[in-house]
C-alpha positions in Angstrom: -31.7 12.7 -14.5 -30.3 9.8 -12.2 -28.2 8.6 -15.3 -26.8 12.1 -16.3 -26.2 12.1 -12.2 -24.1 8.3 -12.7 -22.6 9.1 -15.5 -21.0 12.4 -13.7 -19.7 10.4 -11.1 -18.3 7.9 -13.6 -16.5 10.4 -15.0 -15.3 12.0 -12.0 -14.0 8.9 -11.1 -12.0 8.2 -14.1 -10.5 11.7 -14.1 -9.7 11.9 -10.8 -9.5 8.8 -8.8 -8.8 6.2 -11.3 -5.7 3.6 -11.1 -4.2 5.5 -14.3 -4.2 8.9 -12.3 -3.6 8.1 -8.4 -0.8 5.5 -9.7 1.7 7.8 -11.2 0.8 9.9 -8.4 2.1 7.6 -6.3 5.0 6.2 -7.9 6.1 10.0 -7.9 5.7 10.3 -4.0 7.6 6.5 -3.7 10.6 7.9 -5.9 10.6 10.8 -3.8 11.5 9.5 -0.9 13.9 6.8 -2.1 17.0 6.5 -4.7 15.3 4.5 -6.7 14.2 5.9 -10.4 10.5 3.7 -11.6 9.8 5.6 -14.3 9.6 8.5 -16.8 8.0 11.8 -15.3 6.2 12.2 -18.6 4.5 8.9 -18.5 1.0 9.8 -17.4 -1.0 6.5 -18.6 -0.5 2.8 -17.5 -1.2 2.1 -21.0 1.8 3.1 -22.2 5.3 1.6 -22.3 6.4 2.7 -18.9 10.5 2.6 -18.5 12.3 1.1 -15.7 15.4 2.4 -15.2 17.4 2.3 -11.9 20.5 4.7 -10.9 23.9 2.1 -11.2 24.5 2.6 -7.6 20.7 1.5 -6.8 19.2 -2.2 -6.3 17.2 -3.2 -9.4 13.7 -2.5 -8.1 11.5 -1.0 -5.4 9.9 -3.1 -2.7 7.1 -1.6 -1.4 5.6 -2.7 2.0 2.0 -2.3 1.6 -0.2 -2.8 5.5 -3.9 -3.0 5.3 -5.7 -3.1 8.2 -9.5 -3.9 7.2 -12.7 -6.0 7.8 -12.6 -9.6 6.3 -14.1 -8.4 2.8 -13.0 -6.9 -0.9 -14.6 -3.7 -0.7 -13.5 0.1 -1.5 -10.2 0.0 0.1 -9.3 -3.7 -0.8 -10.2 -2.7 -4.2 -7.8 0.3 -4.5 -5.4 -1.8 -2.6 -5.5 -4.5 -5.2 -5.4 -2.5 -8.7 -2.2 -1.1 -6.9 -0.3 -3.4 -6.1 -1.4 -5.5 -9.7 -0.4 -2.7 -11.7 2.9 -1.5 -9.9 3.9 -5.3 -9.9 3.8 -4.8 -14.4 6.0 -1.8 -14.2 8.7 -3.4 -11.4 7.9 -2.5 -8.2 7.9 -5.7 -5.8 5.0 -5.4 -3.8 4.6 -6.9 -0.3 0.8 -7.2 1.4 0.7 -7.3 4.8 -2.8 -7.6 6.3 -5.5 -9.2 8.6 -8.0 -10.2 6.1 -8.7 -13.7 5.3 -10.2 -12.9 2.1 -7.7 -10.2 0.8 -4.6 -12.8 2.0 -6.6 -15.6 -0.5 -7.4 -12.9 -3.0 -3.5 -11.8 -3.1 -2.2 -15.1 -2.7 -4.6 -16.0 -6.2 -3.3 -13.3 -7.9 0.7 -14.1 -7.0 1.2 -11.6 -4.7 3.6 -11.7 -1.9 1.1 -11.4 1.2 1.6 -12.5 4.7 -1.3 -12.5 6.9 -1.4 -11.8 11.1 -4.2 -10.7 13.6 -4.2 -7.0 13.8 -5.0 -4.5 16.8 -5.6 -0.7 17.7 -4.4 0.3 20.8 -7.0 1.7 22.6 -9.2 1.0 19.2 -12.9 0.1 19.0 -12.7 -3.7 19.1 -12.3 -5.4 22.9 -9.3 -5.4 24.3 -8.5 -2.0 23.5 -5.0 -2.6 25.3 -2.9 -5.2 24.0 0.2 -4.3 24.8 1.2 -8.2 23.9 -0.1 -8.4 20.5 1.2 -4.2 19.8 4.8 -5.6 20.8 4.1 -9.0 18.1 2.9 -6.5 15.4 6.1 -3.7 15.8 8.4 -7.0 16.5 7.0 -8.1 12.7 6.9 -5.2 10.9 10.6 -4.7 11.8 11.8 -8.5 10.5 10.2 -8.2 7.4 11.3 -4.9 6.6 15.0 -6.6 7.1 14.2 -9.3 5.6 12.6 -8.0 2.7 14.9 -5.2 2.2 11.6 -3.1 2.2 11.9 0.0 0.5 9.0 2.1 1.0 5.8 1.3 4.0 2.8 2.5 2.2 -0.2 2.1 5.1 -3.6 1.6 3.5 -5.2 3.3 6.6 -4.0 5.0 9.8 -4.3 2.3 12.2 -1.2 0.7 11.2 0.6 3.5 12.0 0.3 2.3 15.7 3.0 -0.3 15.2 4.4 0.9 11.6 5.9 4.2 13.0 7.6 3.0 15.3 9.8 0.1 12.7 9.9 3.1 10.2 11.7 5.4 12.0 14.0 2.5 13.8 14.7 1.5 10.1 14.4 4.5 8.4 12.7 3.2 6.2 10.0 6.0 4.5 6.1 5.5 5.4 3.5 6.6 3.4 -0.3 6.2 4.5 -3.4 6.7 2.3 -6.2 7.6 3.8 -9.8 6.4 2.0 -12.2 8.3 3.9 -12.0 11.4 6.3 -10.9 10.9 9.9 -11.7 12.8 12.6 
């Protein structure tokens, strides 16, 4: 009964929350919101040959501005964050990490990933001090050089609480944000 239960749940998972369904999902929302064509809409695999094509009046590829604000481990969001970013990186999309893990900045860093690392914090958040106005004006301050510098493309947030300072740059820059959410908030 526990296996029938395990495989279930494997195969819930590879239906319906695996890299080769949420990924086209979205690289749909990402084209949405910019000029930028990444691939056919009737690709629905990874394992197929996926097209790059770009309109002529477009740059050459999409850089995506991935922030992931997370404890110093690889667990469920760290993992989703990672097969992302690896697979978008074959089809074309630049991907950018920026985060406050250790581990996940030498995980990224080992599999050639652009990744910057800084410490991260949550306005009136659950870690001491909850009001650090300094380090909330550092964070908005960096967000906003390297989307200039990177000629970022799309913010995709890998939770909520880099909205704090990720908001604020993305409207400034109009620059699209997108956050996925891994677990219900309240």
């Amino acid at each position: 009964q526990l296996n029938t239960i395990r495989q279930a749940a494997i195969q819930k998972i590879r239906t319906g929350y695996s890299a080769h369904v949420m990924i086209p999902e979205i690289i749909s929302l990402y084209e949405n919101h910019t000029k930028i064509k990444i691939m056919e809409k009737n690709v629905m695999s990874l394992d197929t040959n996926i097209n790059v094509t770009t309109p002529s009046d477009s740059k050459s590829h999409l850089t995506v501005l991935f922030v992931h604000f997370g404890e110093d481990w690889i667990r469920g969001s760290e993992v989703c964050l990672i097969n992302l970013v690896t697979n978008i990186k074959k089809i074309g999309i630049k991907p950018l990490v920026w985060c406050n893990s250790e581990v996940l900045y030498q995980e990224l860093k080992r599999r050639n990933i652009a990744v910057k690392k800084n410490h991260f914090t949550v306005l009136l958040g659950w870690e001491r001090p909850r009001f650090n106005i300094l380090n909330f004006g550092r964070l908005i301050r960096t967000a906003g050089k390297i989307i200039q510098q990177q000629k970022v493309d799309v913010i995709h947030t890998n939770s909520g609480a880099p909205n704090q300072w990720m908001l604020i740059e993305a409207r400034k820059t109009s620059t699209p944000i997108l956050t996925q959410l891994h677990a219900p908030y309240l």
